[in-house]
N, C-alpha and C positions, 0 to 999 in steps of 0.2 A: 495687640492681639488680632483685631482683625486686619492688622497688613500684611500677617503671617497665612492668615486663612482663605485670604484676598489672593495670596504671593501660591497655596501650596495648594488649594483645591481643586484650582483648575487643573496644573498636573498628575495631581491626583487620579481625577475624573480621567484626564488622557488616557493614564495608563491602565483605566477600569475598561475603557473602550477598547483599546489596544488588545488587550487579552479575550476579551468576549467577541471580537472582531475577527481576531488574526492568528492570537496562538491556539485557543482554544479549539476549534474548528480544526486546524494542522493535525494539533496531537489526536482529534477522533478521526482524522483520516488514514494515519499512521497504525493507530491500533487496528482499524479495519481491512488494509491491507495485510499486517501481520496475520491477522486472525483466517481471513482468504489463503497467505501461504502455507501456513500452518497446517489447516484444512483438505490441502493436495490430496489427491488420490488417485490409483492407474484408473484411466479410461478416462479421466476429465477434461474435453477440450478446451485447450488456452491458448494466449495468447503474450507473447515476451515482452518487454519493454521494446526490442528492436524494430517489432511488427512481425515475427516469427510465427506463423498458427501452426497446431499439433494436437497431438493429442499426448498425454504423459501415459508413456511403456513401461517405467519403472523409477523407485525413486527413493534415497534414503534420506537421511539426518541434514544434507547441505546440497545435495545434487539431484537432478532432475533430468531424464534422461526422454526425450521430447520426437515421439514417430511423425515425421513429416508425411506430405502427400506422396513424395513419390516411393518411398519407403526406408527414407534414410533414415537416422539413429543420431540425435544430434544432446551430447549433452551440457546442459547447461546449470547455473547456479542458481537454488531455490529461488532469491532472492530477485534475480530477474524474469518473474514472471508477473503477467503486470495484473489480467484480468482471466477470471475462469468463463467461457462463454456456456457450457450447458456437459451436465456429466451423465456417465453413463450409468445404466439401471434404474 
């Protein structure tokens, strides 16, 4: 009995670590970027995964329709939007 407890605790214990370490952490950064795209609104300055800044002109259910500086109309996928820098009102 203890060369089983000897044999399985330590892996055990890894995989305790492993999850409080690695996955756990993942999955709250995952929901809080969902909850950022989710959160979109027109006039909100952001920022693409590509390095893209804009500000969002208009936007529905999966698309994001993104005014540059010089007043182009560029649209992109909710989904690639990485960070909101500062919104309007």
């Amino acid at each position: 009995m203890e060369g089983l407890v000897g044999t399985i605790g330590p892996l055990l214990l890894m995989f305790v670590l492993f999850y409080f370490l690695l996955i756990r952490p993942q999955q709250k950064r995952q929901k809080a970027v969902q909850q950022m795209q989710e959160s979109l609104k027109k006039g909100d300055k952001i920022v693409t995964i590509g390095g893209l800044h804009g500000t969002i002109d208009s936007l529905d259910e999966d698309k994001v329709v993104i005014k540059c500086g010089d007043g182009s109309h560029l649209t992109y996928d909710r989904v690639a939007i990485r960070d909101v820098k500062s919104t309007e009102g």
